[in-house]
Backbone bond lengths (Angstrom), bond angles and torsions (degrees), N, CA, C in turn:
res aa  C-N    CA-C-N  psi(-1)  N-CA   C-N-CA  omega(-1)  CA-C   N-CA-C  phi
1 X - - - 1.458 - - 1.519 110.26 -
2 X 1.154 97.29 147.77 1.900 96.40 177.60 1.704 90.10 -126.60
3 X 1.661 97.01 170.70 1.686 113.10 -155.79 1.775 90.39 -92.96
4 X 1.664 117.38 -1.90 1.655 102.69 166.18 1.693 109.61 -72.10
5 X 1.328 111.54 108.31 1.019 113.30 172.02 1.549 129.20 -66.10
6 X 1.716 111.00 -21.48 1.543 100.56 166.72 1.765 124.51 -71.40
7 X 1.343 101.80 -0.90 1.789 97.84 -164.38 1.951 87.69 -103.06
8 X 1.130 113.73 -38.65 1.704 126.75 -153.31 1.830 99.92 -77.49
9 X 1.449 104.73 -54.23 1.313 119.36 -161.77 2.016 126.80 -98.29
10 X 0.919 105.51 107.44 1.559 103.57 -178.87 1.722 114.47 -85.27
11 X 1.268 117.82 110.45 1.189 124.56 -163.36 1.613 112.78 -98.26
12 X 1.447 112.97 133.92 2.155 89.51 -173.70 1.441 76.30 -169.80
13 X 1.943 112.36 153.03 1.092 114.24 178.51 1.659 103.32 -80.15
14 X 1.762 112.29 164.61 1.040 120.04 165.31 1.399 139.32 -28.44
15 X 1.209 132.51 140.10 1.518 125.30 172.16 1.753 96.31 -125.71
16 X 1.973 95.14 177.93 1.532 92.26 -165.69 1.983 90.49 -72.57
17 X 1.041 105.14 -47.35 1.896 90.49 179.13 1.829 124.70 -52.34
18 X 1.453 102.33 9.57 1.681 80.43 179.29 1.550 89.57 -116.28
19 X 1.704 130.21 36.80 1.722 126.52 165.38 1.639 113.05 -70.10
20 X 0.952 97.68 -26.03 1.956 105.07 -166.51 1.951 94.28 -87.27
21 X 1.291 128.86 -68.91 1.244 130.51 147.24 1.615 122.98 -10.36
22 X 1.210 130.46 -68.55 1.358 148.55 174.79 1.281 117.78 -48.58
23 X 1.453 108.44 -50.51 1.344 134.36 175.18 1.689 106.80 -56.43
24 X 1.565 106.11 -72.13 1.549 122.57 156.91 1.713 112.51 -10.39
25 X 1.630 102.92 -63.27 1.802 113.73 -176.91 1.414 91.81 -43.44
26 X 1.162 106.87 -88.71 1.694 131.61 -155.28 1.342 85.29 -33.92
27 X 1.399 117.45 -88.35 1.755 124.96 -172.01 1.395 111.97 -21.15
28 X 1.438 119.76 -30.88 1.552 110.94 -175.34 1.541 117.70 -105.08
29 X 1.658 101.20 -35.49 1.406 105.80 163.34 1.556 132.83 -48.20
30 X 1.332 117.65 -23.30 1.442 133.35 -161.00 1.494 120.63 -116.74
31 X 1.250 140.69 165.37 1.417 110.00 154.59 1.680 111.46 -129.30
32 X 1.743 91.04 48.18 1.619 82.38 147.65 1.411 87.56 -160.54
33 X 1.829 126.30 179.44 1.213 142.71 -149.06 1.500 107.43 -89.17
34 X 1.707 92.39 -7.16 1.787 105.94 -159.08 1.949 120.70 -60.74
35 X 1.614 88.72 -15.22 1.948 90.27 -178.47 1.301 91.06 -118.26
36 X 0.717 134.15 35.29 1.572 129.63 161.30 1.303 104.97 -119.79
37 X 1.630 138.47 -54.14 1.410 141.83 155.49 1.650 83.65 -29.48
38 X 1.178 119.80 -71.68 1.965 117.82 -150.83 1.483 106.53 -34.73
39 X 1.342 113.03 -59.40 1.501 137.11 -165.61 1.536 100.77 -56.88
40 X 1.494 112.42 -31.98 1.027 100.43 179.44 1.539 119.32 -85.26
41 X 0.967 90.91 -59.40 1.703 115.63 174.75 2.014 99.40 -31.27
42 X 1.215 117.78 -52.47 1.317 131.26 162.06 2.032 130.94 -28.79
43 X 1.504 76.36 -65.22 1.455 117.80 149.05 1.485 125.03 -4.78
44 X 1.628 85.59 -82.98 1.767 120.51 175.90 1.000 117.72 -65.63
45 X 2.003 126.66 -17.70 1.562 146.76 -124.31 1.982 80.04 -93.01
46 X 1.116 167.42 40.36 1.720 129.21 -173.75 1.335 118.58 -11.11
47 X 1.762 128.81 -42.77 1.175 113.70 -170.07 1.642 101.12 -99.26
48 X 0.765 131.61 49.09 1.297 125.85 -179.21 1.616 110.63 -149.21
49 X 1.492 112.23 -66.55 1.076 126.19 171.45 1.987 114.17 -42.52
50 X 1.425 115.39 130.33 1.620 107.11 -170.86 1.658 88.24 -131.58
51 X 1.134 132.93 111.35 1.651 131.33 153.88 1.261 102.64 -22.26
52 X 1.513 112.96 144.51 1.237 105.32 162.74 1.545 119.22 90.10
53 X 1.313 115.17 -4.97 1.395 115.35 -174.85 1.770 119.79 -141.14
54 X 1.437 100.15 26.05 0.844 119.88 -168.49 1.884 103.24 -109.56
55 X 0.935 156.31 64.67 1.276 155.21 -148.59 1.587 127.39 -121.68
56 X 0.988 122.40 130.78 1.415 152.93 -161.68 1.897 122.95 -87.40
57 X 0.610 128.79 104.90 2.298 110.69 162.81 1.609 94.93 -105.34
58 X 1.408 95.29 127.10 1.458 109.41 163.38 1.305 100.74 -88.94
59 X 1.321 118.96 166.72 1.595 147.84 143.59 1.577 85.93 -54.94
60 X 1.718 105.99 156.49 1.640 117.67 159.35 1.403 112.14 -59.86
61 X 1.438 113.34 -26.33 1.614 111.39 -174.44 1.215 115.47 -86.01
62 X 1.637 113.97 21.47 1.615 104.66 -165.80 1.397 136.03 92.61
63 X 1.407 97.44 -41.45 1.659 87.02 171.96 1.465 125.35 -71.20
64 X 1.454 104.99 153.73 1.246 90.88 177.44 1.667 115.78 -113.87
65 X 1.708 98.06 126.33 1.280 106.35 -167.06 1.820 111.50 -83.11
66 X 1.406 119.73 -50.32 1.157 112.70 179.91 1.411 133.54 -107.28
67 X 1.381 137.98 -168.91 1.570 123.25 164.02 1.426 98.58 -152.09
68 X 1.400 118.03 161.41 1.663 127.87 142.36 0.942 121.41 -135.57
69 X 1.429 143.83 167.30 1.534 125.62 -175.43 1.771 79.72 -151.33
70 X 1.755 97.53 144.62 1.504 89.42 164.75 1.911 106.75 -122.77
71 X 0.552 131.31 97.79 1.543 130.86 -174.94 1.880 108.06 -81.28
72 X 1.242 94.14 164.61 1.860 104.05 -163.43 1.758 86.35 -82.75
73 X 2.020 90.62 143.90 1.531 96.70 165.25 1.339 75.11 -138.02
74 X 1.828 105.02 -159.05 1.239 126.45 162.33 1.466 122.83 -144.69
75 X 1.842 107.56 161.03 1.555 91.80 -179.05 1.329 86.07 -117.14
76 X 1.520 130.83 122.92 1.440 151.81 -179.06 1.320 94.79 50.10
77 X 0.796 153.50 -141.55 1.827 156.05 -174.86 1.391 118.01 -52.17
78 X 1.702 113.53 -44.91 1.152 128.79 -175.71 1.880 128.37 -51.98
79 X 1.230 113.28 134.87 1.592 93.66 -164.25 2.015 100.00 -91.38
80 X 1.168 93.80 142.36 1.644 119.59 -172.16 1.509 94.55 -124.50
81 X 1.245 105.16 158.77 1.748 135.47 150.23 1.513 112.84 -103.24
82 X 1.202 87.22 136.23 1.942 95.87 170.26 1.743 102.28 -114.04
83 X 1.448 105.47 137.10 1.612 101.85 154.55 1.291 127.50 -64.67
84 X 0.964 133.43 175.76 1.560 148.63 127.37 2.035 92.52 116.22
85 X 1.423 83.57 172.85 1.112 161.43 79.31 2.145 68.52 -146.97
86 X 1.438 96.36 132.04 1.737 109.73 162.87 1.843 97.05 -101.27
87 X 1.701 114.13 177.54 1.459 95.25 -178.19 1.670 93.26 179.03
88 X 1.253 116.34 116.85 1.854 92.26 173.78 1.963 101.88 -127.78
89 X 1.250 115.66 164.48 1.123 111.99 171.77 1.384 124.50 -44.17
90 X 1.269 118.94 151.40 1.509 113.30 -174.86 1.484 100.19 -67.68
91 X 1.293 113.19 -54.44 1.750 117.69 -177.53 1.986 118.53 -45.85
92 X 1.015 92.37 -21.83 2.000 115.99 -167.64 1.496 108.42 -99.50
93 X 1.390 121.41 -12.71 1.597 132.63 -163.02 1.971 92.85 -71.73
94 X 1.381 93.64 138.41 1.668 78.01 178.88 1.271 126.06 123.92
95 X 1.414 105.39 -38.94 1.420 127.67 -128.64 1.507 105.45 -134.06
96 X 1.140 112.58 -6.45 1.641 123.61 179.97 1.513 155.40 120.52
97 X 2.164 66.72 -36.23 2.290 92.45 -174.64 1.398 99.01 -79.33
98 X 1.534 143.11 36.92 1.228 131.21 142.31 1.221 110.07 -95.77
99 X 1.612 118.82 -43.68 1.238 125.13 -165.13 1.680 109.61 -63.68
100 X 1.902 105.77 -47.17 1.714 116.00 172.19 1.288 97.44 -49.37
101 X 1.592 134.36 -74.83 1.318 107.52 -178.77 1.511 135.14 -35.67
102 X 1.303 122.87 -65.46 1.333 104.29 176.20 1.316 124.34 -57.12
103 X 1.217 146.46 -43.27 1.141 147.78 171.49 1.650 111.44 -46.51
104 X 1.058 109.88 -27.08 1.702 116.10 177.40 1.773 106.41 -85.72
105 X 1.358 111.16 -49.10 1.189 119.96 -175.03 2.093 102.24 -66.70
106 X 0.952 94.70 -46.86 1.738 109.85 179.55 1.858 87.43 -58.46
107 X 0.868 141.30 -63.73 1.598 153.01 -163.48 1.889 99.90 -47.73
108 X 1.501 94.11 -56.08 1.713 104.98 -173.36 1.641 103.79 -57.79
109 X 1.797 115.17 -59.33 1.502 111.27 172.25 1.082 117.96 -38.91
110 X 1.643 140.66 -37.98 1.469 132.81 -166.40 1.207 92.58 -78.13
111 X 1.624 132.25 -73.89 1.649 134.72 -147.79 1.473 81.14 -62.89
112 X 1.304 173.29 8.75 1.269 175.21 144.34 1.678 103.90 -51.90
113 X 1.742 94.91 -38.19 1.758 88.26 -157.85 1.091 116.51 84.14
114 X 1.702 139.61 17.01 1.268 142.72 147.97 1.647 120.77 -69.44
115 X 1.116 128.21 160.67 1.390 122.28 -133.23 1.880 89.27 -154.40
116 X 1.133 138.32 -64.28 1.245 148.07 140.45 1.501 163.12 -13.00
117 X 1.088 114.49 32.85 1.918 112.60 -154.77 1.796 95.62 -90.14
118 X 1.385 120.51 134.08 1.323 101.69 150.21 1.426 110.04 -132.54
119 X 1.334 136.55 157.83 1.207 148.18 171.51 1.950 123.00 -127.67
120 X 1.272 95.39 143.36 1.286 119.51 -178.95 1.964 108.59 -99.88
121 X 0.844 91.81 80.17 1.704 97.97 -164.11 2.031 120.64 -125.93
122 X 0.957 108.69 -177.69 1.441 109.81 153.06 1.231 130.66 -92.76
123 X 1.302 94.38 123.45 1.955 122.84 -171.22 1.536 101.69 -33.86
124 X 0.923 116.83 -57.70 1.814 104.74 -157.44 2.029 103.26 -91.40
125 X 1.217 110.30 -5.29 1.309 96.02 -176.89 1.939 104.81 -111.13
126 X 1.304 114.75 -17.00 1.727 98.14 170.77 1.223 110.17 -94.11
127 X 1.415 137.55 7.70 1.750 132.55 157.95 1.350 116.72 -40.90
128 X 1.898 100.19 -43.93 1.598 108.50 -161.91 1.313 94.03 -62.94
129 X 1.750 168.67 -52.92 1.238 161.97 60.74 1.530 88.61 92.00
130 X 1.411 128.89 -70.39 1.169 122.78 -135.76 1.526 130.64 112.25
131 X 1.623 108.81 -17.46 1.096 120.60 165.34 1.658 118.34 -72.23
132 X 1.645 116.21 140.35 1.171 145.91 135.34 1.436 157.68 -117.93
133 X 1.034 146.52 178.43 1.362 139.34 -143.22 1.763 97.09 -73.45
134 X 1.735 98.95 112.13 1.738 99.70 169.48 1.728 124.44 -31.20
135 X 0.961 94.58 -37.20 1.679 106.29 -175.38 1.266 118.51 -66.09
136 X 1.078 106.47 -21.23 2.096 129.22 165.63 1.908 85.07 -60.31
137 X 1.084 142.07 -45.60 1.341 134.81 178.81 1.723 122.95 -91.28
138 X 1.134 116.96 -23.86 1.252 132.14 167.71 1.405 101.69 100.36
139 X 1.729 119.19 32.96 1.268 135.78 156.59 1.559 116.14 -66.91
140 X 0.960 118.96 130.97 1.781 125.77 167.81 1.639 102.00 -135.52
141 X 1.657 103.01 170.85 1.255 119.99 -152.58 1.692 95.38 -114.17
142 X 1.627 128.41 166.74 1.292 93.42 172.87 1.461 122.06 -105.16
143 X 1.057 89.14 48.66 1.598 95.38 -171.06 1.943 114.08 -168.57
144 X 1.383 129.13 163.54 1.241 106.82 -152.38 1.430 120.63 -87.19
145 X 1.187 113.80 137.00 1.212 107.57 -177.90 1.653 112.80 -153.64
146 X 1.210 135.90 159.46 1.566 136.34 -151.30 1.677 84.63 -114.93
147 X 1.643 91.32 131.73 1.547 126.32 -177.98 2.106 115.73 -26.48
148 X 1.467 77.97 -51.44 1.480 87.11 -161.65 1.895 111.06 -75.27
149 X 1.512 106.22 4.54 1.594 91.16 175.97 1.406 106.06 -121.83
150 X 1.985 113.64 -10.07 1.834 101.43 166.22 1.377 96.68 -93.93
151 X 1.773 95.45 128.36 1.324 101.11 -178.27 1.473 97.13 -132.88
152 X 1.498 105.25 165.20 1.573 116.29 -175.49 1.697 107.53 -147.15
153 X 1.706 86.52 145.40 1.747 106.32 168.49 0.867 151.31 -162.99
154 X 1.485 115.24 149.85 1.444 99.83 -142.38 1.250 103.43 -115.83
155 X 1.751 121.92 143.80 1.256 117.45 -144.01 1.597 83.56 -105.08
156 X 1.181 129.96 -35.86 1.561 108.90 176.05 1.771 107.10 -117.72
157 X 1.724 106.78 121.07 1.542 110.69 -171.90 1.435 94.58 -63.74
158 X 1.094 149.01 -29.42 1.161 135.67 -167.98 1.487 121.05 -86.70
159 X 1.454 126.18 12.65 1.273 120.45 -168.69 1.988 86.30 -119.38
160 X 1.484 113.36 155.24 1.238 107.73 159.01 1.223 141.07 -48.31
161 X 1.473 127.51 149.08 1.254 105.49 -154.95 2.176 97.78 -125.08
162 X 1.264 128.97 90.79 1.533 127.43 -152.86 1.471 100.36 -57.78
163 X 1.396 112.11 143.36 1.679 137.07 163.10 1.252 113.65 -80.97
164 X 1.384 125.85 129.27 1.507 119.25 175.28 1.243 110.07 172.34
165 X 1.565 114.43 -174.59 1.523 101.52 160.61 1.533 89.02 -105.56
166 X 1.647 101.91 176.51 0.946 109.66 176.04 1.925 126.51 -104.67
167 X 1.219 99.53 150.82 1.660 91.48 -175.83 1.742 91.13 -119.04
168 X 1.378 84.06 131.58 1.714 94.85 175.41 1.795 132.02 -114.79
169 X 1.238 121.72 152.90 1.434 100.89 -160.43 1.597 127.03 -43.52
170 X 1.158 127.81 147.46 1.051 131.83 170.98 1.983 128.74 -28.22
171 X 1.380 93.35 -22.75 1.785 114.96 -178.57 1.147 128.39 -49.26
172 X 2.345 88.58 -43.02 1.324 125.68 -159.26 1.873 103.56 -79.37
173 X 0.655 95.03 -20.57 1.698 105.65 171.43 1.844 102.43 77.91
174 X 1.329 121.82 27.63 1.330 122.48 -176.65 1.299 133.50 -131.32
């Protein structure tokens, strides 16, 4: 595998056969059951859960190595996307199919006409995205957390961008 993710990685939103698979990511990516329950729990959410935004990179051979899902939050009234739970095989880490996912999943929010992404992540790896520190918008989280890892973005600079904290689905336990 090489780290060009357009030649290596096949990117496509979720179907009902890739839940057992998906599940698999999370379960291996993590070391506890807790973002894989999320995804699901998410899942089940009506106001949270969005078709279509749930997205995958296989290996060429089929497997599927990574995921992202962006599900609906908000910043004070306004409707937002949150990332995560993101997740790639332990064997695949490295290698791209996290990054093809988001960038694919980030791709679906724009042609959507979504305007909003924020993430709770690590500082030096969601910049490459385009993301930066929420607080560059006068976004906050509801609960504490240091500048440089809630980050936000906005998929079209030209649309307004809402101030607030944010309230996130019910899943998130916050």
């Amino acid at each position: 595998m090489t780290t060009d993710t357009s030649a290596a990685w096949i990117t496509r939103p979720e179907t009902g056969a890739d839940l057992a698979a998906i599940r698999a990511v999370n379960l291996a990516a993590f070391p506890t059951p807790e973002e894989a329950d999320l995804v699901e729990a998410l899942r089940a959410d009506p106001a949270a859960w969005i078709p279509g935004l749930s997205w995958l990179a296989q290996a060429p051979d089929g497997t599927v190595a990574g995921f992202a899902l962006l599900t609906r939050c908000h910043v004070g009234d306004a409707p937002a996307l949150t990332l995560g739970p993101c997740a790639v095989l332990p064997g695949h880490q490295g290698r791209g199919a996290g990054s093809a996912a988001v960038r694919a999943a980030l791709g679906a929010a724009r042609e959507r006409g979504e305007n909003l992404v924020l993430v709770l992540g690590h500082a030096t790896y969601y910049p490459r995205f385009g993301f930066a520190p929420a607080s560059g918008h006068a976004i906050r989280a509801p609960f504490e957390v240091s500048d440089e890892h809630m980050m936000a973005l906005a998929l079209d600079p030209a649309l307004p961008v809402p101030a607030g904290t944010i309230r996130y689905p019910a899943a998130f336990g916050v």
